[in-house]
C-alpha positions in Angstrom: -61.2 -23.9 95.7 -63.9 -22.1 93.9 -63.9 -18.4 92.9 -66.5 -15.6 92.4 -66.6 -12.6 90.4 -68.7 -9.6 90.9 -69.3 -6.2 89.5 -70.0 -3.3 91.3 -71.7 0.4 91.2 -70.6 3.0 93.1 -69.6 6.7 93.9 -66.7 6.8 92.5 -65.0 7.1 96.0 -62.4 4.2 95.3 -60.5 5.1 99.0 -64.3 4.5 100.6 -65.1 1.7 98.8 -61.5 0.2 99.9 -62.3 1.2 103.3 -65.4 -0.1 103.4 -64.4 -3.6 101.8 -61.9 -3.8 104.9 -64.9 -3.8 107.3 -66.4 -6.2 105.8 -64.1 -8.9 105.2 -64.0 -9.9 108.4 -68.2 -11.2 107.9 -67.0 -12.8 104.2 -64.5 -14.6 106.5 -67.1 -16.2 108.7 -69.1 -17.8 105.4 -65.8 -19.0 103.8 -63.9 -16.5 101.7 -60.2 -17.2 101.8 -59.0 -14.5 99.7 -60.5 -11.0 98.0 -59.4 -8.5 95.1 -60.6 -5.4 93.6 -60.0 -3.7 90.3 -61.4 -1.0 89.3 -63.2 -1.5 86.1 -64.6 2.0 85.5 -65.4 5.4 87.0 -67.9 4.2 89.4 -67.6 0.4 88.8 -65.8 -2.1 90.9 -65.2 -5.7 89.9 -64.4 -7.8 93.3 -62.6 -11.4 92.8 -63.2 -13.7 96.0 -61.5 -17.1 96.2 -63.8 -19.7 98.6 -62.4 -22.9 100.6 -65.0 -24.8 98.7 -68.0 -24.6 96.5 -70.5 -25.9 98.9 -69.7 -22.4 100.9 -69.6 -20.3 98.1 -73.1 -21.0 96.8 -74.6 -21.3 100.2 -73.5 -18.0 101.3 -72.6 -15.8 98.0 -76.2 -14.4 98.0 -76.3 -13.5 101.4 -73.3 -12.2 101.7 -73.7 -10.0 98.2 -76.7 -8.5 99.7 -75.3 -7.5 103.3 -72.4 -6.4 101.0 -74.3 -4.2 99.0 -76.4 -3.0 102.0 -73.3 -2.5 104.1 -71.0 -0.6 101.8 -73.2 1.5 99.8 -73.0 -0.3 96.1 -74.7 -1.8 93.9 -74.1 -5.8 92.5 -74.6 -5.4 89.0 -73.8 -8.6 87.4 -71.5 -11.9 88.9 -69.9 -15.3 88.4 -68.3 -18.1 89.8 -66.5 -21.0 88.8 -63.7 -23.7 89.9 -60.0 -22.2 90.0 -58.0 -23.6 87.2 -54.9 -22.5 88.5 -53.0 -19.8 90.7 -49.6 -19.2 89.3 -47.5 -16.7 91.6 
C-alpha cells in the first residue's frame, strides 16, 4: 500500500471542510484510495492522510484528484507527499 500526505488552506470552517471531504470520497474511491484522515494542523490548515491500494494508482491519479479536490471543496493544496507504508499498527 502506498500513502499520501497533503496540506491544506482553508476557512477555517473545520465542520465544512469535514462535510465536504464526505462528498468527495466517494470520487477518491473510484481512482483508488482505500482509506482517508484529517488533522487539523492549524487555524485554517488541514493536513489529509490517504492510504492507496497501490502506487501505480496513487501517482496516476493523486494530481487529478488533488485538483478536483481543491476545486470541489474550496481549499487550497499547499504542499504534499507520498511514500510506501512501513507499517499500520492498531
Amino acid at each position: 500500500m502506498f500513502v499520501s500526505f497533503t496540506d491544506w488552506e482553508f476557512d477555517g470552517n473545520v465542520d465544512n471542510a469535514v462535510e465536504s471531504a464526505k462528498g468527495f470520497w466517494p470520487e477518491m474511491k473510484k481512482h483508488g484510495a482505500v482509506n482517508m484522515r484529517a488533522t487539523v494542523t492549524g487555524e485554517k490548515t488541514i493536513r489529509t492522510m490517504t492510504v492507496w491500494s497501490s502506487e501505480e494508482k496513487l501517482k496516476a491519479n493523486i494530481d487529478a484528484v488533488r485538483a478536483t479536490a481543491s476545486s470541489a471543496v474550496g481549499m487550497t493544496s499547499t504542499g504534499g507527499m507520498m511514500g510506501a507504508l512501513a507499517v499500520e499498527l492498531d
